[in-house]
Backbone as numpy.savetxt, mean C-alpha at the origin, in Angstrom:
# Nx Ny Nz CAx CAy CAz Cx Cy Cz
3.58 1.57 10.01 2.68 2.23 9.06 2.54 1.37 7.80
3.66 1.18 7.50 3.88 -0.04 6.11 2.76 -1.09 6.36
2.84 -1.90 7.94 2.22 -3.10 7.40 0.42 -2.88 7.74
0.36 -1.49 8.14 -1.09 -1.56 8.44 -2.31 -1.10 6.89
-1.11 -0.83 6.25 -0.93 -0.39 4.48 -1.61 -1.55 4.34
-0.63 -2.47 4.02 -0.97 -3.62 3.97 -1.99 -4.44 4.48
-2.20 -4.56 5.35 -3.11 -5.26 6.08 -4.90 -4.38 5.59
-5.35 -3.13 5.40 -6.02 -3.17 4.94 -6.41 -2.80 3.09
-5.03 -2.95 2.64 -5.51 -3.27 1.09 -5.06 -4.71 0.75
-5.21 -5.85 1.90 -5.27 -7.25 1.43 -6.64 -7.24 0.55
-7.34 -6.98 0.66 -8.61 -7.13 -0.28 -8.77 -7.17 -1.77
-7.73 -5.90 -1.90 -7.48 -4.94 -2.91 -6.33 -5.05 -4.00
-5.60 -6.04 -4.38 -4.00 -6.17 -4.64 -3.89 -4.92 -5.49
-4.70 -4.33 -6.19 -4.60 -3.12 -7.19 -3.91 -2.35 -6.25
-4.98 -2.23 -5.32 -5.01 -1.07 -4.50 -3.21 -1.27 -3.44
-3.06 -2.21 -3.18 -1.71 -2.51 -2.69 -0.72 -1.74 -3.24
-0.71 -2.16 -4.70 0.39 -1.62 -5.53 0.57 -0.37 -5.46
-1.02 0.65 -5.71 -0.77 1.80 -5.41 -0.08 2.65 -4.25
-0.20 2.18 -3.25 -0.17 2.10 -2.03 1.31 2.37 -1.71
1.91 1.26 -2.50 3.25 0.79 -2.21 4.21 2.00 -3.22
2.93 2.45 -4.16 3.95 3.21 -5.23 3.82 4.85 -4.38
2.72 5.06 -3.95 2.57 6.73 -3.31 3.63 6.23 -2.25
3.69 5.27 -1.71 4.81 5.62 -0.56 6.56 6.06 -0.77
6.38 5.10 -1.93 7.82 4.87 -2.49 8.13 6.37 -3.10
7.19 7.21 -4.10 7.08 8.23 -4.14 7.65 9.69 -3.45
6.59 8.97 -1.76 6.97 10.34 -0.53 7.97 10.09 -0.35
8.30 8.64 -0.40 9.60 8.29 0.64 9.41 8.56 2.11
């Protein structure tokens, strides 16, 4: 799930971060 995160907010690095922070968040 992580790297498909990734893979479509390569575009986006903003959008990465967020990404990385709602997850870290849910846990």
């Amino acid at each position: 799930a992580r790297t498909t995160c990734v893979v479509v907010a390569l575009p986006n690095p903003k959008m990465l971060i967020e990404i990385e922070g709602v997850a870290s968040v849910k846990g």
